[in-house]
C-alpha positions, 0 to 999 in steps of 0.5 A: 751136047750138054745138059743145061745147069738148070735141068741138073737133078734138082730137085731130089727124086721122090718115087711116091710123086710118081705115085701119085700122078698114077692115082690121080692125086695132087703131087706137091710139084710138077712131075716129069713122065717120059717111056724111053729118050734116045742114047745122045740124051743117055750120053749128055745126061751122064757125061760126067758120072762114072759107069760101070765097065761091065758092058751087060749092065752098063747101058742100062745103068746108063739109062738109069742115071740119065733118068735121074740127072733130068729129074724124073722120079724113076726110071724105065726098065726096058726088057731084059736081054734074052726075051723076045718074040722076034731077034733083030735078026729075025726083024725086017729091014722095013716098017711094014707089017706085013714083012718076013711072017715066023707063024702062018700055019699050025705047022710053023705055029708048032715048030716056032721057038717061043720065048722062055723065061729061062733064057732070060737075064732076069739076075741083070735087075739085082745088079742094077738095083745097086746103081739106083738113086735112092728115092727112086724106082724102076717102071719095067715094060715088056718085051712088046705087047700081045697084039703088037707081037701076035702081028710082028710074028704073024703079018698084019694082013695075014692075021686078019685072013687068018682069024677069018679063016682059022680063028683057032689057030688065031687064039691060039698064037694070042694065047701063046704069046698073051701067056707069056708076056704074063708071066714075064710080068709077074717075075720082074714084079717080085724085084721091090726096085720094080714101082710100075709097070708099062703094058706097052702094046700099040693097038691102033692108028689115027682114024681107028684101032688096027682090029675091030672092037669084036676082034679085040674082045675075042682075042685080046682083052683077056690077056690084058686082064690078065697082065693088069691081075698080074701087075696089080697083085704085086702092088704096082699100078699097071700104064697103059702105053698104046698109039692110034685113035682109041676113044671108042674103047676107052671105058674099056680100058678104064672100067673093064681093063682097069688100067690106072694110066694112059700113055700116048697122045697124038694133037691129029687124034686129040691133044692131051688138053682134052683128053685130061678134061675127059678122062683125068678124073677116071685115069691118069694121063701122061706125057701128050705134048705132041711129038710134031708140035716138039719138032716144028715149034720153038724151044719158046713155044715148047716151053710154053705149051708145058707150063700151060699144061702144068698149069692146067692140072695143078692142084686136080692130079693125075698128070704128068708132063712129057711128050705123046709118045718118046724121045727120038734122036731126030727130035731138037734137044733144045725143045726137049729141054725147053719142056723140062725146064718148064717143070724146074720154073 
């Protein structure tokens, strides 16, 4: 697979274009928006560039410059190595949420290894940075969201017991992890290559949120106060990047939360057309072009959908064009393509 001779970085990147889709102001030409593509995407984008050979940085370096060939303003940096909830190894080798639960009881909640900033790789960012096109920056995420990891350590079903029954020891594991996903953020902030930074923590599913708006106010909130705090004191726009139907907390998020973007778009929830005409004049909206309607349609019908949302949001701000959610390796390249190339004509 090849990258097409018209998504070849052209034109050059200009971070302040990212940066003005996050504060809903006109850019002065389409912007591209992706959280993460797939390594086959990585490999093509970069075939012809030399990497480093230093296996710790090289995939994100990798990363970096694949960003960069397709036309994006930034890049995303993902976690750095040695920060996690949970390893792979700890993973389970299933979807479910229920599966292989490391925090049950106060016992296991006091014996669990959490996570400590001293054993990550935060130097790797320094090294990266020289490798960065200039007039770009990075948009860093963290190594998960509160809710999601409070449930990957948990089990879903035993969480929703637990703040039944023991909503101590319920707080007290959202405190634990809410605390130091905060602190992650305010280190990686104080790198000057860091321009945004994605709150990436998905809260819900196609018909409703996965805890009730009560259960999110007592345990979750706070923390994503917090981490926008964090975020905004560094001077970075903190994105919100969560799945599921969230319509019913949206003020929430805009108003009390004060997140400055919203990432995720699904067309069985709503399509990214109204959630624009919605919401874009209160918070910025990014990507929604249903990752479904990228698999099933032609790369024709991709390309126009794209360029009718460009179209849509010309001139009014705050969007930035790219799929509802990421770009996996089962989605057809050509569609991908066929939705970039609507930004480049």
């Amino acid at each position: 697979m090849s990258v097409p001779y018209f998504l070849q970085r052209d034109p050059d990147p200009d971070f302040q274009e990212i940066e003005k889709v996050l504060k809903r102001k006109p850019s002065s030409r389409p912007v591209l928006f992706e959280f993460f593509m797939n390594d086959d995407v990585y490999s093509a984008a970069t075939e012809e560039l030399r990497l480093p050979e230093d296996e710790r940085i090289r995939p994100a370096v990798k990363q970096v410059l694949a960003f960069w060939r397709l036309g994006y303003d930034y890049a995303t940096l993902t976690t750095v190595p040695g920060y996690a909830f949970k390893t792979w190894e700890q993973e389970a080798k299933t979807i479910s949420l229920n599966s292989d639960p490391l925090v049950t009881d106060w016992k296991s909640f006091e014996t669990f290894k959490w996570p400590s900033l001293e054993d990550a790789d935060i130097d790797i960012i320094e090294e990266i940075e020289h490798y960065i096109p200039e007039g770009m920056k990075l948009i860093a995420s963290g190594p998960g969201g509160v809710e999601e990891n409070v449930i990957s350590l948990t089990g879903y079903e035993n969480l929703c017991y637990m703040m039944a029954d023991d909503g101590k020891l319920a707080g007290a594991i959202f405190d634990e992890v809410g605390k130091r996903i905060n602190s992650y953020y305010a280190e990686i902030c104080k790198f000057d290559c860091i321009g945004a930074v994605i709150s990436n923590d998905d809260w819900g599913f196609k018909t409703q949120t996965l805890l009730s708006e009560d259960q999110m106010e007592k345990y979750l909130y706070s923390w994503h106060l917090e981490i926008t705090k964090t975020i905004h004191h560094s001077g970075c726009p903190a994105i919100l990047h969560s799945c599921g139907r969230l319509s019913p907390v949206m003020d929430i998020i805009i108003d009390d939360l004060q997140y400055d973007a919203k990432h995720s778009f699904e067309d069985e929830i709503q399509p990214v057309e109204e959630a624009y005409e919605e919401y874009a004049h209160r918070i910025a909206i990014l990507g929604g072009i249903d990752l479904d309607f990228i698999c099933q349609k032609t790369p024709e019908e991709v390309y126009r959908r794209s360029k009718a949302m460009l179209e849509r949001t010309a001139g009014r701000g705050g969007y930035a064009l790219g799929t509802g959610n990421s770009v996996p390796d089962y989605v057809p390249r050509e569609n991908y393509f066929a939705m970039l190339q609507a930004a480049r004509e």
